[in-house]
TORRO-907634 format. One record per residue (C-alpha): residue number from 1; residue in one letter; x, z, y. Coordinates in nm, 3 decimals, m for minus. Layout:
   num   residuo        xx        zz        yy
   NUM         A         X         Z         Y
...
//
This chain:
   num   residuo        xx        zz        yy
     1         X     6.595    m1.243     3.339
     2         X     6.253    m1.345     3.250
     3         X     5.977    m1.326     3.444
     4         X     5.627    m1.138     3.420
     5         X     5.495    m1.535     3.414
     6         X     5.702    m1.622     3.123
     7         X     5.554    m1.306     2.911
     8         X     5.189    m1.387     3.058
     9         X     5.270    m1.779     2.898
    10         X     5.361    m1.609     2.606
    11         X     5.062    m1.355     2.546
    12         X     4.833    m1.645     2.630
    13         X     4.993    m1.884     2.342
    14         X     4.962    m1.584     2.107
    15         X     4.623    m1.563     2.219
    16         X     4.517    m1.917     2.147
    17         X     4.710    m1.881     1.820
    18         X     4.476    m1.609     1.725
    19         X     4.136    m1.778     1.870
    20         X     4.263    m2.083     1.652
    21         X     4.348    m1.847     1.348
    22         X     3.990    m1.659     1.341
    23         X     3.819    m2.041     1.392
    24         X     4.035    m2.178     1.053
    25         X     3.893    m1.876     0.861
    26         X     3.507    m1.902     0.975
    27         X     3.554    m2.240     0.856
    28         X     3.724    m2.187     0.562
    29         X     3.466    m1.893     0.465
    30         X     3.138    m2.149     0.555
    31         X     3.291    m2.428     0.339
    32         X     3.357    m2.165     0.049
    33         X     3.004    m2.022     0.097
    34         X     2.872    m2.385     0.100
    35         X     3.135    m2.497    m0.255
    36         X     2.984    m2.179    m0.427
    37         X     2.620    m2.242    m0.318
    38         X     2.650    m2.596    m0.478
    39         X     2.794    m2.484    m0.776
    40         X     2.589    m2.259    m0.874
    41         X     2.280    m2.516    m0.798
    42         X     2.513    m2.720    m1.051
    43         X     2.530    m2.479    m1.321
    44         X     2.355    m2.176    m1.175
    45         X     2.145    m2.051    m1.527
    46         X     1.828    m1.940    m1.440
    47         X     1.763    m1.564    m1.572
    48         X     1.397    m1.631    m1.594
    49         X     1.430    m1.968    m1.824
    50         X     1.727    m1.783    m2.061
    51         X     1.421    m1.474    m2.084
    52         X     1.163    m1.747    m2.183
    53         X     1.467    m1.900    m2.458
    54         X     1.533    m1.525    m2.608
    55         X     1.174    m1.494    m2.621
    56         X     1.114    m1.779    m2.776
    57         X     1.346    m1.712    m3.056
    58         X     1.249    m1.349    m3.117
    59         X     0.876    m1.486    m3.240
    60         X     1.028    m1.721    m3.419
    61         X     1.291    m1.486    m3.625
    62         X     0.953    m1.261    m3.626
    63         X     0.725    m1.546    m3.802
    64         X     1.025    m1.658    m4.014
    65         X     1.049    m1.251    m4.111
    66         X     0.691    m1.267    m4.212
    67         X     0.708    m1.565    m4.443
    68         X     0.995    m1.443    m4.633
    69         X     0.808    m1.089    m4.662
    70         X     0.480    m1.320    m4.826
    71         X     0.697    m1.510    m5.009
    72         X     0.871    m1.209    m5.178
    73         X     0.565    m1.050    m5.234
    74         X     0.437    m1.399    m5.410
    75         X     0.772    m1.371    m5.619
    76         X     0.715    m0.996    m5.739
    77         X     0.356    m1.059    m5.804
    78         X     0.414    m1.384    m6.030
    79         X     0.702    m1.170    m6.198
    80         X     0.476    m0.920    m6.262
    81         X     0.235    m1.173    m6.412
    82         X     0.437    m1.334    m6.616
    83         X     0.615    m1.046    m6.806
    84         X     0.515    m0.922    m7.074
    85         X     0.237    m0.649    m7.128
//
């Protein structure tokens, strides 16, 4: 027959398994937290830069859609001149 001491060593081990248990996962969770945070110091792309880089290449497709407009005005106008009357 087992005694009440035997079930109070046994509810105290599962005890300590469990204090052990929720200590493992606060670990595990900081050293995640602390793997992501230097990853994405790493590699993290900065919204504000990639803004600044579409930016920059919407003025330039804008001044490279103005010099092909003068240009193909240039081109129709010396057309023009050349044919004909």
């Amino acid at each position: 027959m087992k005694t009440p001491g035997h079930f109070g060593n046994i509810a105290g081990a599962i005890g300590q398994e469990n204090a052990d248990a929720s200590a493992n996962q606060t670990t595990q969770q900081q050293v995640v937290a602390q793997a992501t945070s230097l990853r994405d110091q790493i590699s993290g792309v900065s919204l504000n830069q990639e803004a600044v880089t579409v930016m920059q290449f919407q003025q330039a497709y804008q001044a490279t859609s103005q010099v092909l407009t003068v240009l193909s005005n240039l081109t129709s106008t010396l057309i023009n001149l050349i044919q004909p009357f």
